[in-house]
N, C-alpha and C positions, 0 to 999 in steps of 0.2 A: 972850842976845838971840835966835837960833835958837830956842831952847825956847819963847820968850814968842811969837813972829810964828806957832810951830807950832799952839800952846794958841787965840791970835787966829780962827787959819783952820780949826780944827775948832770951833769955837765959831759961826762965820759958817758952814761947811757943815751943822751941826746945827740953827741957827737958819732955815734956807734951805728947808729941809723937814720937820722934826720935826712942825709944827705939823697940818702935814696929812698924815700919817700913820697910818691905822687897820689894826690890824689884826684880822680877824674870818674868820667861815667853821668850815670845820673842818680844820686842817694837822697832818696824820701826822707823830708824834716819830719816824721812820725808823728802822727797825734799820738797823744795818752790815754789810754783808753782805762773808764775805769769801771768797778763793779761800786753795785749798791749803796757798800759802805762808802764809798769816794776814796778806795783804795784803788791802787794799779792791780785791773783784773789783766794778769800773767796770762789766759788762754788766749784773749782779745788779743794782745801782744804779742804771741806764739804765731798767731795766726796771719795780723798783720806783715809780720819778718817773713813767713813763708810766699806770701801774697809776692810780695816784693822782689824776695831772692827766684822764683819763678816767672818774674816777668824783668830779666836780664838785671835789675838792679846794681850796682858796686858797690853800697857801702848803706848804710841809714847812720840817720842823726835823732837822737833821742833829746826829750826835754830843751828844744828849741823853741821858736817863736809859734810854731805850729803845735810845737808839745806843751803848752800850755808853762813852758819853763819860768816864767817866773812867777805863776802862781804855785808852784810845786819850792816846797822847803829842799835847803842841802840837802838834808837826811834823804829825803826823797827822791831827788835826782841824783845822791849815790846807789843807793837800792834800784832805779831804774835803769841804770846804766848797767850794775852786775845782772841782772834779770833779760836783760836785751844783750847781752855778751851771753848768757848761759843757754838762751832760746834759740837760739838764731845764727844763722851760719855765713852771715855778713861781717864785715868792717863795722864799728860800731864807735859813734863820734858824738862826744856830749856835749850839748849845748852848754854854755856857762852866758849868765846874761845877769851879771850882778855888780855894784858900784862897788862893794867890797873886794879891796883887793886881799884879804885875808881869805876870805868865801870862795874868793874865785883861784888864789894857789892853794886850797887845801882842793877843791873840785878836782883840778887837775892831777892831784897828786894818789885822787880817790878814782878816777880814769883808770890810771896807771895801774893800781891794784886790784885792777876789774877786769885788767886785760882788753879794754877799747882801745881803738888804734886812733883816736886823738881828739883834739876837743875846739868846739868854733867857739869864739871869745867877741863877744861883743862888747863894743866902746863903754866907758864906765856912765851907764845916761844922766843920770841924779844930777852930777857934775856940772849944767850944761855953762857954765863959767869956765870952765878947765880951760889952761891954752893947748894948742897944740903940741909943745913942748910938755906938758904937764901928761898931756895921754898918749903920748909917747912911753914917758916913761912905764906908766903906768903898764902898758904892754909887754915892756920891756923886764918890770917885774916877774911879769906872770908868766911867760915863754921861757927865762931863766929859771923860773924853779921847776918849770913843766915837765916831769917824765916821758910825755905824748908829743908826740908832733900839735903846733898851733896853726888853724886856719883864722886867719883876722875877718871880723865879719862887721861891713857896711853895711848899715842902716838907719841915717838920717832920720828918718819918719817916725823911729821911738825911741834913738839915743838922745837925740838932736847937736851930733856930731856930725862930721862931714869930713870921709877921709880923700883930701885934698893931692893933687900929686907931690908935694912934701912930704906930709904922712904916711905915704902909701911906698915912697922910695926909701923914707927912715924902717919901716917896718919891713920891710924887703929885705933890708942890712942884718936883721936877725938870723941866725943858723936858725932856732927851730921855729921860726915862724915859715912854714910851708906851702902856703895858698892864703888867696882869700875868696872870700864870698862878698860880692856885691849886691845889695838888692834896693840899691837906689833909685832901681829902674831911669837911670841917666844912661844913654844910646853914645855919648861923647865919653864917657866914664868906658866902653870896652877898648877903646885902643888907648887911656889913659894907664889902664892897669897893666893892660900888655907889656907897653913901653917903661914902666914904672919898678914893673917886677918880673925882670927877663926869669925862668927857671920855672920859676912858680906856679904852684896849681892856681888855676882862676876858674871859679865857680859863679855862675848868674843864677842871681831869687829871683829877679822875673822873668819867668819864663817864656813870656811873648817876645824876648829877645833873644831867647834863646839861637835863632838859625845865624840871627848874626855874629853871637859870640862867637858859635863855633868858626863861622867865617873869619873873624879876627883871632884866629886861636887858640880860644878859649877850652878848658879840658871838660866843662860838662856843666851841670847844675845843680845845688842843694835845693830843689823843690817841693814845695808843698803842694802842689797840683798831682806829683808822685804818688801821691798817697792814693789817691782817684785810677788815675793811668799811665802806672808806670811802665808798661812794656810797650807804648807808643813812645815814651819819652824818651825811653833807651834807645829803640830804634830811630828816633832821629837822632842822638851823638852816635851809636855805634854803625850806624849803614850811612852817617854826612848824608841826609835825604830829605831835599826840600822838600821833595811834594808830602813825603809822609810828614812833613812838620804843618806845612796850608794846612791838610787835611785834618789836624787836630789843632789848630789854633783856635776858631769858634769855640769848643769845647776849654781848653786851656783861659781864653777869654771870659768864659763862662763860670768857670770856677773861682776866676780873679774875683769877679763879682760880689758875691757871696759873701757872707761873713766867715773871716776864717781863725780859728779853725773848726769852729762850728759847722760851717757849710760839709769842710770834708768829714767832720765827725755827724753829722747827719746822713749823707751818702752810703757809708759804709754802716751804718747802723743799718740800713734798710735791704742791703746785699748781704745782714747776718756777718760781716768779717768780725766785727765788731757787735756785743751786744747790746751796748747802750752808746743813746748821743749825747747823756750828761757831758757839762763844763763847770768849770768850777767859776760862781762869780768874781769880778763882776760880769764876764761875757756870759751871753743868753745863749741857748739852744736854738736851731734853725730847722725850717723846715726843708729836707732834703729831696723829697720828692718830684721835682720838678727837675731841678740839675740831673739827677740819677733818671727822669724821662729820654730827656737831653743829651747824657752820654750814652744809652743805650741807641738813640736814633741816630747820633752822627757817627759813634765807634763802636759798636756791636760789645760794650761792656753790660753784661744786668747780672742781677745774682742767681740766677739759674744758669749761666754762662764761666762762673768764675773757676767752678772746679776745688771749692774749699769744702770740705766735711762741715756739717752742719749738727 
């Protein structure tokens, strides 16, 4: 009975505001920044959210592919999601990138009580036998018990899933499935999604497609290139501005490059937002100095320009 009153009242708090729910802009997939101990140093963090909400930002996403999220335990990406909800005066969306579906509606339900305003859910990867009716469901799971709004997040490349326009029209039929995020980098995949999931927010990961999304409609993008230059990338969804999108694609290209999210976590170590470029194995550290020559000569970013206390 407990169980059924519970499923009732997340069901009546998702129906309560799901409907009106967009999400759009451009929100930085956040690296994790950590101190010494390989703990989440909170001031690097602080700082970061400021960085962001300062250069137009809508929202960040914590403990994503960029945030090192699956090498971060539950405990951990609960702790960083209340940490980045209590620092920061963003919209605030936790990554979940786990086969467990137990892991992944307790995540969501640990959102809820952090006060993030919603969570991107990536395909269960381990799986890669699953049918497409089986991860279906399985989304289907996780959106139902979900307190938050859900963004469905493609990514081929390390689920090794592929949300097909099947997939993408069944997950559409969900109330609180809200958006998705593609980052298949497939050019034929923007007007799939479009057509697939009239209403809904649509988010592109890579960012060098970014002018086109928006030209096909698209609301913005969960980027990790965000993390480097985010008030370029706002200004091209919020001013629809080719030339200022040319004029930072080299760079944006640039940072694809790179290992990431080392590459951005090397960067911003060297601009002090961040004080260290530790990752936690198996990814290695990079050398940031170069890309950070490179954004300073094409966009006038360097760390005596950023305006962060030091």
């Amino acid at each position: 009975m407990r169980t059924l009153l519970y499923q009732i009242f997340v069901s009546f708090l998702v129906f309560s505001y799901t409907a009106e729910v967009t999400f759009r802009g451009v929100m930085p997939a956040c690296v994790t920044p950590f101190d010494p101990d390989g703990q989440v140093d909170e001031v690097g963090l602080a700082k970061l959210l400021a960085y962001f909400l300062a250069n137009g930002c809508s929202g960040v996403v914590v403990a994503g592919t960029n945030g090192e999220g699956p090498s971060l335990s539950a405990v951990e990406k609960r702790d960083l999601v209340r940490s980045a909800v209590r620092l920061g005066d963003l919209p605030v969306i936790l990554g979940i990138a786990t086969p467990s579906l137990t892991e992944a509606t307790w995540l969501c339900s640990q959102a809820g009580k952090s006060g993030a305003a919603g969570v991107l859910v990536m395909a269960p990867g381990y799986f890669r036998n699953a049918s497409e009716s089986g991860v279906i469901g399985w989304f289907r799971a996780v959106a139902e018990s979900s307190p938050v709004p859900v963004i469905a997040y493609n990514f081929p490349k390390f689920t090794g899933f592929t949300f097909t326009e099947a997939v993408v029209t069944e997950l559409a039929k969900m109330q609180n499935v809200v958006g998705f995020k593609d980052s298949s980098g497939e050019r034929s995949n923007l007007e799939m999604f479009r057509r697939s999931a009239p209403g809904k927010s649509l988010l592109v990961g890579d960012e060098t497609l970014l002018w086109d999304a928006l030209a096909a409609g698209w609301s913005g993008s969960i980027s990790g290139a965000a993390n480097l230059i985010p008030g370029w990338l706002s200004r091209v969804v919020a001013e629809k501005n080719e030339s200022v999108f040319q004029t930072v694609l080299p760079v944006v290209e640039a940072i694809r490059k790179g290992p990431q999210p080392a590459m951005n976590k090397a960067v911003l170590a060297e601009w002090e937002i961040i004080n260290s470029k530790d990752i936690r194995l198996p990814l290695e550290e990079a050398d940031g100095a170069e890309l950070a020559g490179l954004i300073e000569e094409r966009v006038g970013i360097s760390a005596s320009k950023l305006g962060i206390p030091r």
